[in-house]
Backbone of each chain as ProteinMPNN parsed JSONL, in Angstrom:
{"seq_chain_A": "XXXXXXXXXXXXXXXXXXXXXXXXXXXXXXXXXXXXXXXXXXXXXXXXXXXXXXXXXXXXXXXXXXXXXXXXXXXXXXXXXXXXXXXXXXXXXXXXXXXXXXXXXXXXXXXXXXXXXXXXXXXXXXXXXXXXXXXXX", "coords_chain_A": {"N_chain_A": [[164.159, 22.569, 41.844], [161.445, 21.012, 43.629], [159.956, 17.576, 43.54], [157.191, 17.112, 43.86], [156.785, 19.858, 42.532], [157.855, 20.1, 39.461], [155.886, 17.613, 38.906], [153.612, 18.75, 39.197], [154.558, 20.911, 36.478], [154.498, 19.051, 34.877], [152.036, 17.617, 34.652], [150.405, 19.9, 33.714], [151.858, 20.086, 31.196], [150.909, 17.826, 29.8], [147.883, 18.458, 30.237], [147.856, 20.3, 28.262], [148.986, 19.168, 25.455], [148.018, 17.019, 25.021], [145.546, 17.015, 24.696], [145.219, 19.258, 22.412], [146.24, 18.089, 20.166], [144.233, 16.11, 19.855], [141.815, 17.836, 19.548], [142.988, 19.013, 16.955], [142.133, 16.622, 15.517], [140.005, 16.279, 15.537], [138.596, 18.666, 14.772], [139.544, 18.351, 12.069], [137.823, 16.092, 11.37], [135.279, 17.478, 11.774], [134.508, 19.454, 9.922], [131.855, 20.251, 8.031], [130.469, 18.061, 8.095], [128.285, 16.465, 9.711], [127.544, 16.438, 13.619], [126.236, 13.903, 14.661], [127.201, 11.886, 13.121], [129.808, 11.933, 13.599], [132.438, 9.971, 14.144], [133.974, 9.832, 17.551], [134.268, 8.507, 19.993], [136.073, 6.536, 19.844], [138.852, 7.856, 19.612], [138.707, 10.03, 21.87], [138.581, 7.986, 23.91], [140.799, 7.497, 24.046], [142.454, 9.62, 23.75], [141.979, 10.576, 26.036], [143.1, 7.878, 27.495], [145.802, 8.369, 26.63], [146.686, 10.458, 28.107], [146.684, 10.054, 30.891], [148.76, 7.682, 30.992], [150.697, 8.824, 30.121], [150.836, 10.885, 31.643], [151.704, 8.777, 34.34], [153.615, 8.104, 33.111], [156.062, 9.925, 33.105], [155.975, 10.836, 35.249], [157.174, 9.062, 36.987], [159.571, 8.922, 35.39], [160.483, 11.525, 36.222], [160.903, 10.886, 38.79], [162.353, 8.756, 39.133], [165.069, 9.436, 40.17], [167.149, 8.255, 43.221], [165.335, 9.265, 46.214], [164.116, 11.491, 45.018], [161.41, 11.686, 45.351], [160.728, 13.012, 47.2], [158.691, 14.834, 49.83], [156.997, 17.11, 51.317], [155.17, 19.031, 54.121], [154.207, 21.729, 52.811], [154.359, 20.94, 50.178], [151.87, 19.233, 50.623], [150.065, 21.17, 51.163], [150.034, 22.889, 48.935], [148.867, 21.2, 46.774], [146.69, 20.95, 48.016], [145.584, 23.198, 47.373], [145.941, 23.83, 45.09], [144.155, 21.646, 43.962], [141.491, 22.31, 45.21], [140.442, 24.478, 43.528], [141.123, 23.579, 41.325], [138.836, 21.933, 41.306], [136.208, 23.602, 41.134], [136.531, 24.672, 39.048], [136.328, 22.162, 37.204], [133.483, 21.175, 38.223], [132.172, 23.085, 37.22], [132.259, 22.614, 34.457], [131.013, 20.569, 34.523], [128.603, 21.127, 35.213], [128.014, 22.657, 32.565], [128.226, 20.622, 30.77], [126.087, 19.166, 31.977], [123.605, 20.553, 31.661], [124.083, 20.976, 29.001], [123.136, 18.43, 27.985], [120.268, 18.244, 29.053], [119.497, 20.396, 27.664], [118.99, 18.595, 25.223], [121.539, 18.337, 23.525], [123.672, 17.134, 21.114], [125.358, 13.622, 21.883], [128.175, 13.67, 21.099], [128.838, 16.697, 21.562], [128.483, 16.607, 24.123], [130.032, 14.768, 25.242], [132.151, 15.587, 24.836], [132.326, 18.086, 25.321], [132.068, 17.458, 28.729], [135.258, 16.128, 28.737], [136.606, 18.443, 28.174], [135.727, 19.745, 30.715], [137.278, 17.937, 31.848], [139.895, 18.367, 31.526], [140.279, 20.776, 31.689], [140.333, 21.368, 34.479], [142.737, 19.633, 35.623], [144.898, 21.242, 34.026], [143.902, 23.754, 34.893], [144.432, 23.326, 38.108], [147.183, 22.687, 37.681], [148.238, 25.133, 37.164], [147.881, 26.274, 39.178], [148.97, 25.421, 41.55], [152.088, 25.78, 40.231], [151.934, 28.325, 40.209], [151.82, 28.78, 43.23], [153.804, 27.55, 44.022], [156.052, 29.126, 43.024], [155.47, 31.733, 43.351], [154.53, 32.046, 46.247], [153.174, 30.714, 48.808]], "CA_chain_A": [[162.718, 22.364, 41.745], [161.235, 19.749, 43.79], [159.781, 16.668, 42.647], [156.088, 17.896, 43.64], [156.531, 21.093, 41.349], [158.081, 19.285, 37.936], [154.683, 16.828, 38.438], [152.868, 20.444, 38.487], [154.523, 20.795, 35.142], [154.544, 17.41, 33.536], [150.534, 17.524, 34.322], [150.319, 21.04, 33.106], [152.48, 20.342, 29.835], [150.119, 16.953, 29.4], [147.281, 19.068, 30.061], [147.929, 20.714, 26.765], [149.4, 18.764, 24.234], [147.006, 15.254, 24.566], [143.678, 17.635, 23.855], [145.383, 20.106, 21.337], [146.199, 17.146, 19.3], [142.638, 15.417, 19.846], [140.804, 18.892, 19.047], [143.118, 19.023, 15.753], [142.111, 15.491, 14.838], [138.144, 16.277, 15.618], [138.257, 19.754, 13.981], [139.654, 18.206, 10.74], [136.412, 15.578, 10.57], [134.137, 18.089, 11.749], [134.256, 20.23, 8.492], [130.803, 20.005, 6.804], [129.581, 17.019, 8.877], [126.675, 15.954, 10.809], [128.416, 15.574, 14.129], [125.942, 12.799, 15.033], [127.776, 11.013, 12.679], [131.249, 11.497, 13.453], [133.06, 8.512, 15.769], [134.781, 10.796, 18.226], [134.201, 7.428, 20.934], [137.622, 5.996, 20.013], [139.685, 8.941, 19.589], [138.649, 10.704, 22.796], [139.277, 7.324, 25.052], [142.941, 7.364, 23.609], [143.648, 10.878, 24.686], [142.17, 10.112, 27.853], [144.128, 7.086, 28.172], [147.33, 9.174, 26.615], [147.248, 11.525, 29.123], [146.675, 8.943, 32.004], [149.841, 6.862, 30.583], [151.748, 10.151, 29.999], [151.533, 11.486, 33.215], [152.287, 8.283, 34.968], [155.419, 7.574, 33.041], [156.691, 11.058, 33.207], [155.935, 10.868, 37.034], [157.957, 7.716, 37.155], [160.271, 9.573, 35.149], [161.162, 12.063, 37.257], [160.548, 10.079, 40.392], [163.29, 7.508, 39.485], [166.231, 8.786, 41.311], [167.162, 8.225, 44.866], [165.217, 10.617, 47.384], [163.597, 12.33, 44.195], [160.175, 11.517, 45.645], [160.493, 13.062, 48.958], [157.446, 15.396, 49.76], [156.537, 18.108, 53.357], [153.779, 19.482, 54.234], [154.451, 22.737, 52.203], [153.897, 19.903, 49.14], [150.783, 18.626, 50.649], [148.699, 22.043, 51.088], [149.631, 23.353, 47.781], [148.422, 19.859, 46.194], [145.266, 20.664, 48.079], [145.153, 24.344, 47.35], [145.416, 23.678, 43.709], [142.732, 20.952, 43.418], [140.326, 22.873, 45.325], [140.698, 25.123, 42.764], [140.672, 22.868, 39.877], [137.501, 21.172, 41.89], [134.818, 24.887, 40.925], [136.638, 24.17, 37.313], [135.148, 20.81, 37.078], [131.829, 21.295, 38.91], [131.375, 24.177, 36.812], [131.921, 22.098, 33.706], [130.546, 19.567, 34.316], [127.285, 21.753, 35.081], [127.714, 22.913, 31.451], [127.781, 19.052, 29.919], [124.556, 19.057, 32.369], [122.926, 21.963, 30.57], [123.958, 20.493, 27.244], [122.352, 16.723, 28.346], [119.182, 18.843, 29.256], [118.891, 21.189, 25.883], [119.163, 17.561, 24.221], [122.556, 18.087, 22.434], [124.293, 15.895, 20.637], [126.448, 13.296, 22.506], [129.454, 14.155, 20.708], [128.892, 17.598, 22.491], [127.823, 16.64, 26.001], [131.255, 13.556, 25.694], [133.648, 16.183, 24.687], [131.833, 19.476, 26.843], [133.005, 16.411, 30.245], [135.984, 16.037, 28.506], [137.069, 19.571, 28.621], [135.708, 19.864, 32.048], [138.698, 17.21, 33.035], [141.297, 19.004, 30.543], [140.595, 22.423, 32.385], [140.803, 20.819, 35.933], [144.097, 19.511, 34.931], [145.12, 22.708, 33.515], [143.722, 24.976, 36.027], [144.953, 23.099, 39.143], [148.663, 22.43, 37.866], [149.384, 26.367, 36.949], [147.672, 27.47, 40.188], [149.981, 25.019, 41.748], [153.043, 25.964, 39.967], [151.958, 29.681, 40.811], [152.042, 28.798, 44.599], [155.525, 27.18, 44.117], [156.82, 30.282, 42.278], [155.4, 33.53, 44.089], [154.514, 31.621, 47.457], [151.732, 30.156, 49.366]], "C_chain_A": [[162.36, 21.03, 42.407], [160.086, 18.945, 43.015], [158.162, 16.707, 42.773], [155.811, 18.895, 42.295], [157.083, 20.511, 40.302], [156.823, 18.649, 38.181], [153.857, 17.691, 38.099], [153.156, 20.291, 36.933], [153.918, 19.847, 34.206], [152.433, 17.589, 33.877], [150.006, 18.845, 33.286], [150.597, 20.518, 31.213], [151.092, 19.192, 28.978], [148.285, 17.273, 29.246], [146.83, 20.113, 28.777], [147.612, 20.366, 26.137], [148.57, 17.566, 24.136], [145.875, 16.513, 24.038], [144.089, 18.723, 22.835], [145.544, 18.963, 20.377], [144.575, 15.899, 19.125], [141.791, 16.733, 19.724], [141.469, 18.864, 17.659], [142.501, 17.826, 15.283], [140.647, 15.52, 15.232], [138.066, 17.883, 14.797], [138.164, 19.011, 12.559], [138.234, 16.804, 10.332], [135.353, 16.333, 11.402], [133.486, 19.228, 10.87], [132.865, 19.341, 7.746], [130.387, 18.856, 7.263], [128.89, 17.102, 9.789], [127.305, 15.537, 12.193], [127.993, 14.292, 14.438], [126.182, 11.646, 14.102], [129.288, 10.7, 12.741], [131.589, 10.26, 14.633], [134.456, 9.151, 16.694], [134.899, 9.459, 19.546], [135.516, 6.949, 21.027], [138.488, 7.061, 20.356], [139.807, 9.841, 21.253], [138.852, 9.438, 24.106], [140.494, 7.541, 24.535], [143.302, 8.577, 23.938], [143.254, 10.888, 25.397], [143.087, 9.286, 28.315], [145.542, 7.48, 27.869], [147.25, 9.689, 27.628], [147.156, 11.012, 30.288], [148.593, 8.399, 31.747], [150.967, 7.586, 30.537], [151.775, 10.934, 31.3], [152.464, 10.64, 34.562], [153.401, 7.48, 34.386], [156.282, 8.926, 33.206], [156.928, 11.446, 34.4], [157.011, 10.031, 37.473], [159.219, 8.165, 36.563], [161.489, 10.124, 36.485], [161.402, 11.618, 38.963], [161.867, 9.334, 40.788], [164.451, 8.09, 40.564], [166.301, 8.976, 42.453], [166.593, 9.507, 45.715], [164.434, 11.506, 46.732], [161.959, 12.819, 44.524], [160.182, 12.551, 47.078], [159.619, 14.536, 49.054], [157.352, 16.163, 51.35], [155.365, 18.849, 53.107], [153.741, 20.751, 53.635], [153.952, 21.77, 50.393], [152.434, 19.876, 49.477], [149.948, 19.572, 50.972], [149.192, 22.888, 49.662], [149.188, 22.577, 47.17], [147.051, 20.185, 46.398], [144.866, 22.236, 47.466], [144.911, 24.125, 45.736], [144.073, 22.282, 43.011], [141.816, 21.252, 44.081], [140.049, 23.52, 44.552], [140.361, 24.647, 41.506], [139.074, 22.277, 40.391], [136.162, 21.966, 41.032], [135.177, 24.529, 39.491], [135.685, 23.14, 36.66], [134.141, 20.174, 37.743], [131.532, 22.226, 37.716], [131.316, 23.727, 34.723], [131.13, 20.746, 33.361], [128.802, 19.73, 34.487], [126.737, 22.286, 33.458], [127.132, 21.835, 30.493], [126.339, 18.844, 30.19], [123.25, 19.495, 31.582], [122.457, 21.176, 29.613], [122.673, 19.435, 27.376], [120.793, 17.891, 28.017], [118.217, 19.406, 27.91], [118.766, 20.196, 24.822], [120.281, 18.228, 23.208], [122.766, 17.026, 22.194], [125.305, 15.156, 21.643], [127.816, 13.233, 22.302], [129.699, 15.874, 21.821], [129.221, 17.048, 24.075], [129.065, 15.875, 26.233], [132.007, 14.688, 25.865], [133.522, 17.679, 25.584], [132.778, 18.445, 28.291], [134.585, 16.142, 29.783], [137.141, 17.093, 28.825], [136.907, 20.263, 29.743], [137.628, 19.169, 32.549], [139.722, 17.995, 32.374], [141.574, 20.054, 32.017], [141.002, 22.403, 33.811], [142.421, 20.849, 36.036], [144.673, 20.922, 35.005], [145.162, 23.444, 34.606], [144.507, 24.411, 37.373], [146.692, 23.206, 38.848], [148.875, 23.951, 38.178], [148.713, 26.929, 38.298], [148.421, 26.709, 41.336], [151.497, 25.592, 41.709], [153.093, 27.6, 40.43], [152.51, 30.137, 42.403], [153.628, 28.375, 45.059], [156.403, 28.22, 43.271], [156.285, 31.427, 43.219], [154.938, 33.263, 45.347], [152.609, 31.755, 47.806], [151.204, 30.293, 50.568]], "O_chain_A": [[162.821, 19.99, 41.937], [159.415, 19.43, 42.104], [157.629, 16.312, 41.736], [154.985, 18.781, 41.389], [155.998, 20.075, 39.918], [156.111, 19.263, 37.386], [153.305, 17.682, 36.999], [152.36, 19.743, 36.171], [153.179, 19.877, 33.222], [151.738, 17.656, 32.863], [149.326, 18.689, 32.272], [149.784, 20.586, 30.292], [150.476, 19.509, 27.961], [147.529, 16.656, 28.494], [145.71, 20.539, 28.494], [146.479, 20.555, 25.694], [148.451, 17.102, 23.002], [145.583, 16.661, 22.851], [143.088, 19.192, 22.293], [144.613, 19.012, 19.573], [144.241, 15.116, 18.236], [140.627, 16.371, 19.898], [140.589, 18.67, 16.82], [142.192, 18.106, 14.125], [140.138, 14.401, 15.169], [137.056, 17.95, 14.096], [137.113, 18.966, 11.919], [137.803, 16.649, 9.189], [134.418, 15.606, 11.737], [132.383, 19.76, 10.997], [132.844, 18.256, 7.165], [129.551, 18.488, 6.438], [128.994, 17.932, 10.692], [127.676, 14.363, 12.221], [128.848, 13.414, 14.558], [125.546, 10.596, 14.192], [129.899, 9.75, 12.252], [131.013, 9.892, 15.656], [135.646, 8.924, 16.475], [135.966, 9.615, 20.139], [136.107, 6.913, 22.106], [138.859, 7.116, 21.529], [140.897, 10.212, 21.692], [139.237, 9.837, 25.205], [141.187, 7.996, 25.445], [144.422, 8.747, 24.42], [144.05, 11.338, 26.221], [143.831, 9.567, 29.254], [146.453, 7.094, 28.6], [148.08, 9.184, 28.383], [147.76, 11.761, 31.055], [149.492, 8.882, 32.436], [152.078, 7.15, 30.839], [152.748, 11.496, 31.802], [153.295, 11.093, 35.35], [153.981, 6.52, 34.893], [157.447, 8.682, 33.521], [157.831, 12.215, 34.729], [157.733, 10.419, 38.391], [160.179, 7.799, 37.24], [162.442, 9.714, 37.148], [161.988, 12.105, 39.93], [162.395, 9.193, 41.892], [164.758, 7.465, 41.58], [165.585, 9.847, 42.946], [167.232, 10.547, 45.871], [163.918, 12.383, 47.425], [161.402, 13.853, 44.156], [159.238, 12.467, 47.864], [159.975, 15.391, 48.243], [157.691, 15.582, 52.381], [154.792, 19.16, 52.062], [152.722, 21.201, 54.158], [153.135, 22.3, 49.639], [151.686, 20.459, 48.692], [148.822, 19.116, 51.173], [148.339, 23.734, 49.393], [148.644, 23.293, 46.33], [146.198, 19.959, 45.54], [143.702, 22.356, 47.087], [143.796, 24.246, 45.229], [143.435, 22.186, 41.963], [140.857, 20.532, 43.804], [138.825, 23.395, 44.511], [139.529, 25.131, 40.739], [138.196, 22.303, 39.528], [135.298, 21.329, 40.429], [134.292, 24.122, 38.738], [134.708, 23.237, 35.918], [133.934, 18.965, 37.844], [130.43, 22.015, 37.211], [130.609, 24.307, 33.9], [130.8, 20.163, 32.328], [127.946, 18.925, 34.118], [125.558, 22.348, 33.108], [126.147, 21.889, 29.755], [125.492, 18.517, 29.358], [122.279, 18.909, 31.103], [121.338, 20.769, 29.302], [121.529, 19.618, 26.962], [120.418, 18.207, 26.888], [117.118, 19.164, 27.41], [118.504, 20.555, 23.674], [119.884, 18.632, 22.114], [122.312, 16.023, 22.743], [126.087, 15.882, 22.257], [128.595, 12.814, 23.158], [130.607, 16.026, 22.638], [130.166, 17.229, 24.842], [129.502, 16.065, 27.368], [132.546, 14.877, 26.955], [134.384, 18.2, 26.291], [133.902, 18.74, 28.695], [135.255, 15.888, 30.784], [138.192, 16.887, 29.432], [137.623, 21.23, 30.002], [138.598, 19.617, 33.16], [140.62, 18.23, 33.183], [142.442, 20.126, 32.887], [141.808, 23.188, 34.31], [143.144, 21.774, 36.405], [144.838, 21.559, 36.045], [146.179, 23.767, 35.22], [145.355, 25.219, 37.751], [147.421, 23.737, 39.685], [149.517, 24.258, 39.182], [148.995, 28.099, 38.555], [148.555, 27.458, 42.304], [152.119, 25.853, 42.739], [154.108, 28.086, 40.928], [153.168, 31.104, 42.787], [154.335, 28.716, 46.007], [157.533, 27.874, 42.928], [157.178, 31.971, 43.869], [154.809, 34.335, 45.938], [151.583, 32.328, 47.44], [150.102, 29.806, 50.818]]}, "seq_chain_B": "XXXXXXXXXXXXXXXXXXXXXXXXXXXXXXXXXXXXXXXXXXXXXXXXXXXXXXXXXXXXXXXXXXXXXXXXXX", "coords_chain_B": {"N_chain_B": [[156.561, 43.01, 44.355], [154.041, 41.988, 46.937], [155.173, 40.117, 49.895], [153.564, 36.942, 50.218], [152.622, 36.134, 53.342], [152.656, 37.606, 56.633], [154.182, 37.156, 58.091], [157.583, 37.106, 59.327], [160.726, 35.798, 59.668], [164.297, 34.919, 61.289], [165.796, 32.585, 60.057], [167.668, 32.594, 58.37], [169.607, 33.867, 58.99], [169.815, 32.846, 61.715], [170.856, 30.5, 60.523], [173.433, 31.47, 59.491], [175.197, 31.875, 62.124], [175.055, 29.451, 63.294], [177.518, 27.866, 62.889], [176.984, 28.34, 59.877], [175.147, 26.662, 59.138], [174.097, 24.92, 56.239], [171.135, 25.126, 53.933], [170.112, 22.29, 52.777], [171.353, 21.055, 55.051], [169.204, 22.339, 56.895], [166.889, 21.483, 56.613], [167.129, 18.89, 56.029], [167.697, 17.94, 58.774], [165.057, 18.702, 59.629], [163.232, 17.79, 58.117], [162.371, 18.199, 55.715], [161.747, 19.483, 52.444], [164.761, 21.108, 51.097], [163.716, 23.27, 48.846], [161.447, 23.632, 50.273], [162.473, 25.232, 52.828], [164.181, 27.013, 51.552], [161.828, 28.974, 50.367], [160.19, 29.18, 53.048], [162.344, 31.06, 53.859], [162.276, 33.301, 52.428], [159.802, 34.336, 52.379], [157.674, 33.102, 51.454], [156.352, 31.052, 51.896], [154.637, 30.038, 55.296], [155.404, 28.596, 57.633], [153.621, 25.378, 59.414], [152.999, 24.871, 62.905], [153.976, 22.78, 64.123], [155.979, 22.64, 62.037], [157.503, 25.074, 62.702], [158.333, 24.656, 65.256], [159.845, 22.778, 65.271], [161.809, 23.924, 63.868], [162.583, 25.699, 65.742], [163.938, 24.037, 67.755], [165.648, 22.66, 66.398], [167.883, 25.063, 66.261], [167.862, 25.776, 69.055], [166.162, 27.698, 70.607], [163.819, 30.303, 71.815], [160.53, 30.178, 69.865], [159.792, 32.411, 69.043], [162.15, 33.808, 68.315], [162.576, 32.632, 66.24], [160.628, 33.066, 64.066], [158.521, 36.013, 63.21], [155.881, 38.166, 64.101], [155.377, 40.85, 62.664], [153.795, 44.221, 64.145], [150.536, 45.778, 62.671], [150.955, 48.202, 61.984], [153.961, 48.688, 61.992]], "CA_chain_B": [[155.462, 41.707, 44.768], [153.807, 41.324, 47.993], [154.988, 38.652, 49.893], [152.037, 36.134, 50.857], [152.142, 35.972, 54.55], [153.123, 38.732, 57.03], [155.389, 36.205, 59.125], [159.031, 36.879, 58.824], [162.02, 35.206, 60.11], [165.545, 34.761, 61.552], [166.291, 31.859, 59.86], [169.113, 32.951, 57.763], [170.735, 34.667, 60.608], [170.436, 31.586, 62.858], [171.618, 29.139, 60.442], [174.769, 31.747, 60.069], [175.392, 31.832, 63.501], [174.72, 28.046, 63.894], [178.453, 27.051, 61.98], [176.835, 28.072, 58.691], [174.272, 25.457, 58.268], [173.611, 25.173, 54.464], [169.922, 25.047, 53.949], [170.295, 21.156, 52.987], [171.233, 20.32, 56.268], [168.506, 22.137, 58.07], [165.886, 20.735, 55.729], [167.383, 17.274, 56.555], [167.105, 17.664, 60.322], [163.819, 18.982, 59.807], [162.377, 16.264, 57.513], [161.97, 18.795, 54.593], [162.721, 20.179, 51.209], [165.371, 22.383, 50.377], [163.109, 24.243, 48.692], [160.569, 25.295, 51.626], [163.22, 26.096, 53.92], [164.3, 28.31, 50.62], [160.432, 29.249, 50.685], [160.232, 30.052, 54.482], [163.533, 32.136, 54.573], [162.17, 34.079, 51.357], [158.602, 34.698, 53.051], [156.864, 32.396, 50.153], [155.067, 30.138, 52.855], [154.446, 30.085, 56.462], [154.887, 26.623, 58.013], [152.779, 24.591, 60.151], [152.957, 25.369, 63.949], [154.733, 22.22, 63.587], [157.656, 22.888, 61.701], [158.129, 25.999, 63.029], [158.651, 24.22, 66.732], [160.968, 21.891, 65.321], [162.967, 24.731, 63.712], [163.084, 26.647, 66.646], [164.512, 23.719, 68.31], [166.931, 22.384, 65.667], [168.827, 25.666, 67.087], [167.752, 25.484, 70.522], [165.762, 28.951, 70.776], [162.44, 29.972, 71.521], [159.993, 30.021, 68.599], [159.826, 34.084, 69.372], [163.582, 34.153, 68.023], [162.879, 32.547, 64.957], [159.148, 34.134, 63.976], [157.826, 37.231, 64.264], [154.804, 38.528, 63.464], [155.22, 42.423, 63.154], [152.074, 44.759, 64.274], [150.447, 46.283, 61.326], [151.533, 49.667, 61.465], [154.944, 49.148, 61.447]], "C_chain_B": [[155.236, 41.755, 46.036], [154.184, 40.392, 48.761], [153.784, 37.822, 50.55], [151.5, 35.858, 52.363], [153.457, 37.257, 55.391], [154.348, 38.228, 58.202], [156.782, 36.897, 58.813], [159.926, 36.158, 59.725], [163.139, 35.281, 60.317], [165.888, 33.749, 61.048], [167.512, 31.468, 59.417], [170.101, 33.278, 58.407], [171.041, 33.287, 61.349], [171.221, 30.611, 61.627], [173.177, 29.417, 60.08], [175.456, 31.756, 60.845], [175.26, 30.302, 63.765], [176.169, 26.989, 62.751], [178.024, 27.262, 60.775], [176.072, 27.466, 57.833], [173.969, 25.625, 57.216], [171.443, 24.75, 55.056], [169.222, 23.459, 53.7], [170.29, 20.58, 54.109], [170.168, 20.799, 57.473], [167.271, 21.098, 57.525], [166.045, 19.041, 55.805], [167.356, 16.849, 57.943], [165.754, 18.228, 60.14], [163.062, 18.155, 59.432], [161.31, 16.763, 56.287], [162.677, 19.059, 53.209], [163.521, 20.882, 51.457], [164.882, 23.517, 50.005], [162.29, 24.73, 49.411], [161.108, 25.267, 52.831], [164.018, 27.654, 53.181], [162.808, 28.983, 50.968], [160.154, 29.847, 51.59], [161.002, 31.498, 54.574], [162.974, 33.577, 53.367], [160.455, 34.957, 51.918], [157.792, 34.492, 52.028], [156.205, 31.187, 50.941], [155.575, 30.59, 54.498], [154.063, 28.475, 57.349], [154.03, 26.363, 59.064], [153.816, 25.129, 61.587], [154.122, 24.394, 64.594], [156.002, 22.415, 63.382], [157.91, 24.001, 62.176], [158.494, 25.768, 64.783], [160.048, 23.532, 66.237], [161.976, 22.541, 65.14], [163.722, 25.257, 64.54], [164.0, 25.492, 67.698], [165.819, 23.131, 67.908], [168.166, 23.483, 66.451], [168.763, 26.141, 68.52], [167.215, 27.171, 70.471], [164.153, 28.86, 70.738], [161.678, 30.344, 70.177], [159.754, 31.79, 68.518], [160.834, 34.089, 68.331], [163.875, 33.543, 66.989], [161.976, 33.069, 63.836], [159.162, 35.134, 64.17], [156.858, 37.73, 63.202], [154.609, 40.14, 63.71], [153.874, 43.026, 63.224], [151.975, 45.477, 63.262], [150.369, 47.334, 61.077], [153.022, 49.619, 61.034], [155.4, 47.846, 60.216]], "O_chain_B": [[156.283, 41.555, 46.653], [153.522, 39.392, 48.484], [153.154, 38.33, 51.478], [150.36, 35.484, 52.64], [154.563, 37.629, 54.998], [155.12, 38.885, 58.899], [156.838, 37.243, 57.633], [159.406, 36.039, 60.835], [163.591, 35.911, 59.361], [166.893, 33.529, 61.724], [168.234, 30.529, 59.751], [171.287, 32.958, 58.323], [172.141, 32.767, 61.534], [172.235, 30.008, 61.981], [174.062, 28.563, 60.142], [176.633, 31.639, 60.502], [175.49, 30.113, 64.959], [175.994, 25.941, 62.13], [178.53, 26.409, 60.046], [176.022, 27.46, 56.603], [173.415, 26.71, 57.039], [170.867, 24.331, 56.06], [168.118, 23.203, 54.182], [169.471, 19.703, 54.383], [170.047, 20.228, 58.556], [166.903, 20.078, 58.108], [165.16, 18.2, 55.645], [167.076, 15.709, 58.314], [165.248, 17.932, 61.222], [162.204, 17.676, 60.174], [160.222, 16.32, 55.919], [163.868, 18.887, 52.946], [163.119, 21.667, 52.316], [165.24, 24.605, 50.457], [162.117, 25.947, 49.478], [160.419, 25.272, 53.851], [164.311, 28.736, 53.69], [162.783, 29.579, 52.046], [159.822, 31.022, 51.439], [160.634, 32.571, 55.053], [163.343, 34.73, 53.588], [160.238, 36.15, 51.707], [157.153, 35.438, 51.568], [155.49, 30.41, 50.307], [156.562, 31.255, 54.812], [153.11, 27.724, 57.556], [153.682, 27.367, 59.686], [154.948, 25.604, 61.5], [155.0, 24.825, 65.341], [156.935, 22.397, 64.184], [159.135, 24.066, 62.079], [158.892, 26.718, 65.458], [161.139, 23.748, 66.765], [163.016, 22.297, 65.752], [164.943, 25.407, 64.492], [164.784, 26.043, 68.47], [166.819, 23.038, 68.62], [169.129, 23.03, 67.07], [169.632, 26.857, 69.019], [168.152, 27.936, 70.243], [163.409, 28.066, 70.163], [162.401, 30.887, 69.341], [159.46, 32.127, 67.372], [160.361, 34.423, 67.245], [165.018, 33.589, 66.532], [162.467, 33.469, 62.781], [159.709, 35.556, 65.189], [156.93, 37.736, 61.973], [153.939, 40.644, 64.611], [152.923, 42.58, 62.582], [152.995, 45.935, 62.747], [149.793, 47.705, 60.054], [153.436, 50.237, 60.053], [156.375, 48.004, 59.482]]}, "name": "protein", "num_of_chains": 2, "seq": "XXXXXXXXXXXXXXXXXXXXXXXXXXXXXXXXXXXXXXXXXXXXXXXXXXXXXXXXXXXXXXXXXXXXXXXXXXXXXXXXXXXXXXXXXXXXXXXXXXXXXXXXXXXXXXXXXXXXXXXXXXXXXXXXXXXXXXXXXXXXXXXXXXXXXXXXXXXXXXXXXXXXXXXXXXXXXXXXXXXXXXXXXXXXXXXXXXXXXXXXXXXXXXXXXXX"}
């Protein structure tokens, strides 16, 4: 596997597990509350900045040994094929947060609606990535 | 499965015929992965106009004799 496709993963896997663990820890204080009172502000920079911090040590990770980095142009149009891809993801959520803004939601909504725009980006670009490095591009 | 592009190749053939080359060493005169010279020979990409010059010259042949683009009947 080259060292392109494992970063596929490691974004993919980080793509997960930071916002399944920051939706459990906003589900459990959104029982029976007002959200315009919950403080979702801290919690949601920290799994932004987890999953920032977690991709670029896991990158660094796999990066470390000799030659591990090395990259061809077969790398650099699936890179683009999958973030054009993730791109309509996060236009098309980030048209939803728009929406929200508009209908006057709450800003707990409209933070965490942009939030899950970037998740799904994430998300959507790695596995249509990892797709192109598994059944060809 | 389909494969994704209608290209195919001699590559495997030439790099038998060429002493054996492992797929390492063409991918190292080429100034590529391992894996998309695996990729190429499998018909899971279609390289740049590019690498497919350099290939054809790694074993000294024209780019005919390592390509081919069959017509779409047969």
């Amino acid at each position: 596997m080259s060292y392109e496709e494992k970063r596929a993963w490691v974004y993919a896997a980080v793509a997960v597990v930071v916002p399944v663990v920051y939706a459990v820890t906003m589900f459990g204080r959104l029982a029976g509350t007002d959200v315009t009172r919950i403080s979702y502000a801290l919690p949601l920079l920290i799994a932004a900045g987890v999953g920032i911090v977690a991709n670029m040590l896991t990158t660094m990770l796999i990066g470390a040994p000799k030659g591990a980095r090395h990259s061809d142009e077969r790398d650099a149009d699936i890179f683009r094929h999958g973030t054009h891809v993730g791109y309509f993801v996060l236009a098309t959520g980030v048209v939803g947060a728009f929406l929200l803004t508009l209908a006057g939601a709450a800003h707990f909504w409209i933070a965490n609606a942009l939030y899950l725009a970037f998740v799904l980006d994430a998300l959507v670009s790695s596995i249509v990535k990892i797709v192109a490095y598994r059944r060809g591009f | 499965m389909p494969k994704p592009t209608k290209i195919t190749n001699s590559l495997r053939y030439l790099r038998f015929t060429s002493g054996e080359m492992t797929q390492a060493d063409l991918a190292a005169r080429v100034g590529v992965t391992r894996q998309t010279i695996i990729a190429i020979e499998q018909g899971r990409y279609s390289p740049s106009l590019e690498m497919a010059f350099q290939l054809a010259r790694v074993f000294g042949v024209p780019l005919e004799e390592v390509f081919q683009y069959p017509d779409a009947e047969s």
